[in-house]
C-alpha positions in Angstrom: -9.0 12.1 -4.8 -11.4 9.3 -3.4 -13.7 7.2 -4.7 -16.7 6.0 -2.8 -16.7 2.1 -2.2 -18.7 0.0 -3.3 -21.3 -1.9 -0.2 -20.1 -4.7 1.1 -18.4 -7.3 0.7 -16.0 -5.9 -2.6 -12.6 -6.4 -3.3 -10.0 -3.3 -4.9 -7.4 -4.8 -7.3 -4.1 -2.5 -7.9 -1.0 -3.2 -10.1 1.8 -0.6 -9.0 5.2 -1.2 -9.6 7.4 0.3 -7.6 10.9 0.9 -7.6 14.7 1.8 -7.2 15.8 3.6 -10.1 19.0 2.8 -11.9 20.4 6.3 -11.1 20.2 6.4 -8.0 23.5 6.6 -6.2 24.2 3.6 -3.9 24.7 6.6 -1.3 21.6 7.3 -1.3 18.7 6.2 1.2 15.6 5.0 -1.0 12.4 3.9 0.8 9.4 4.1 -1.6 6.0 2.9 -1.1 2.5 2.5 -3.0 -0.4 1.5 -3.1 -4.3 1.3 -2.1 -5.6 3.7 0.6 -8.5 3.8 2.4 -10.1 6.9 4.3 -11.9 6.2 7.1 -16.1 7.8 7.1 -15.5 9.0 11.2 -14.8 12.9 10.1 -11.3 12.1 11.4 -9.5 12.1 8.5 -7.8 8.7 9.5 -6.7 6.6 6.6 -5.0 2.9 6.4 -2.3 1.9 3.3 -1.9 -1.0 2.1 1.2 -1.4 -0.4 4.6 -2.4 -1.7 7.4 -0.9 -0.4 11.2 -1.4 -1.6 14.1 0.1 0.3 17.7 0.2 0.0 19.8 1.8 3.0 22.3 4.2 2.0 26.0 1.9 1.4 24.0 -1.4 0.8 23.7 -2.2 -2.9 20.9 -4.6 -2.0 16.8 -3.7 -2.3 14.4 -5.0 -0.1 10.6 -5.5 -0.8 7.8 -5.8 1.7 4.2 -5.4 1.8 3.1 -3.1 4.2 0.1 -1.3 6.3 0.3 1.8 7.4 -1.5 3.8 9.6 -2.3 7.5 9.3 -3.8 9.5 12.0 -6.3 12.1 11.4 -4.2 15.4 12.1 -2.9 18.1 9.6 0.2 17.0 8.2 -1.0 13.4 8.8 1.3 11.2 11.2 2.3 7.5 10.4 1.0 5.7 13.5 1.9 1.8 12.3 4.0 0.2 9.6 3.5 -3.4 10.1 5.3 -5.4 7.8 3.1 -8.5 6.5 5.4 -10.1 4.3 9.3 -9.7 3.2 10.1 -10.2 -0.1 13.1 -11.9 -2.4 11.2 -10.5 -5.5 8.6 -7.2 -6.1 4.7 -8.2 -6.2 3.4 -6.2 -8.8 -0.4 -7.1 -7.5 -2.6 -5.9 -4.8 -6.0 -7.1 -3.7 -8.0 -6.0 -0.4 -11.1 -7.3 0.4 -13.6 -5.7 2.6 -16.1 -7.9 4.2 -17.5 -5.2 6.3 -15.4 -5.7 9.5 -11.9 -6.4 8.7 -9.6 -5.9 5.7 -8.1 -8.7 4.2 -4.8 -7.9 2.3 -3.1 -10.0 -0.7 -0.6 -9.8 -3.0 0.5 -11.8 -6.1 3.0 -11.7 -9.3 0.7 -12.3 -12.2 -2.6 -10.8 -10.4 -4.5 -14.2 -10.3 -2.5 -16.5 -7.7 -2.8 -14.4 -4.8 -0.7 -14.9 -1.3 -2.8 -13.5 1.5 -0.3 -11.3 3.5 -2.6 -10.1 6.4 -5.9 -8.3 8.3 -7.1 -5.6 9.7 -9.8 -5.0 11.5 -12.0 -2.0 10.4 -12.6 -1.3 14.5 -9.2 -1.7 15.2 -8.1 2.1 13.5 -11.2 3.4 10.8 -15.1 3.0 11.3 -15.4 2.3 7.7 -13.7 2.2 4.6 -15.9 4.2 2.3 -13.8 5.7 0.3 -10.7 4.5 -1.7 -7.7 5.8 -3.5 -3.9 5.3 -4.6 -1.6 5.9 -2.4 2.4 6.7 -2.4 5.3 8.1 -0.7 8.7 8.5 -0.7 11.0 10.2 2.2 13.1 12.7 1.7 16.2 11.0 0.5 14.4 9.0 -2.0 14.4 11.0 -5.4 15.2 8.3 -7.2 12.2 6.2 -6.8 9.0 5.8 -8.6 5.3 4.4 -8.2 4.1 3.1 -11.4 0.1 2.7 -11.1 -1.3 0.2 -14.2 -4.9 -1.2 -13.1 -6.8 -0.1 -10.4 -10.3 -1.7 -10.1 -13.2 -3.3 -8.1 -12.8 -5.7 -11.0 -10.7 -8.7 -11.2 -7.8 -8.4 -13.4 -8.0 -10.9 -16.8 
């Protein structure tokens, strides 16, 4: 479910942790994502992610972390149009923040949820005609049953 956004500007803050599980076989593909989402106010369904993602290919003991955009068209299923990666990662941010200034996004993450890196934009034009509405997001493929999205704090208020 969606939340209607505040007016502009505002900024969404989201703790999510996200991650590999222990169990999970090192056979095993694990791409896990989540996040803030934001639904466009066009009547075309079309929505924009913004989250962490961590992934381990299938024979590699080793987990990746990223932040990430992704882009969802409007159809029924929704198709991934983007996945721009905006930052690679040694370490899992457990912090989001977006700010919406009216005309582009502004996306950030951070490890304590008060030092924040800014990671990218994007401009509302560019792929929704406004971000009125605002949820969590997440997603795992197929393969990746041994994953999990952890939401803590999800806010228009700064985190203390």
């Amino acid at each position: 479910k969606y939340k209607a956004a505040p007016g502009t500007p505002y900024d969404v803050y989201c703790r999510v942790d996200v991650q590999a599980l222990s169990t999970a076989a090192v056979t095993t593909n694990v791409d896990v994502r989540g996040g803030i989402l934001f639904k466009d106010t066009g009547g075309d369904n079309e929505r924009l992610g913004f989250g962490i993602q961590v992934n381990r290919v299938s024979g590699d003991e080793n987990v990746t972390w990223a932040a990430i955009c992704t882009r969802y068209s409007g159809a029924s299923p929704p198709v991934a149009s983007a996945n721009p990666l905006l930052k690679y990662g040694a370490a899992p941010w457990k912090w989001l923040r977006v700010n919406n200034d009216a005309t582009t996004l502004t996306f950030y993450v951070s490890m304590d949820g008060r030092n924040w890196i800014t990671v990218g934009t994007e401009a509302l034009a560019a792929f929704i005609d406004a971000a009125a509405s605002y949820g969590v997001w997440a997603l795992a493929t197929s393969d990746s049953t041994e994953a999990a999205a952890i939401f803590s704090y999800f806010s228009t208020t700064a985190p203390a």
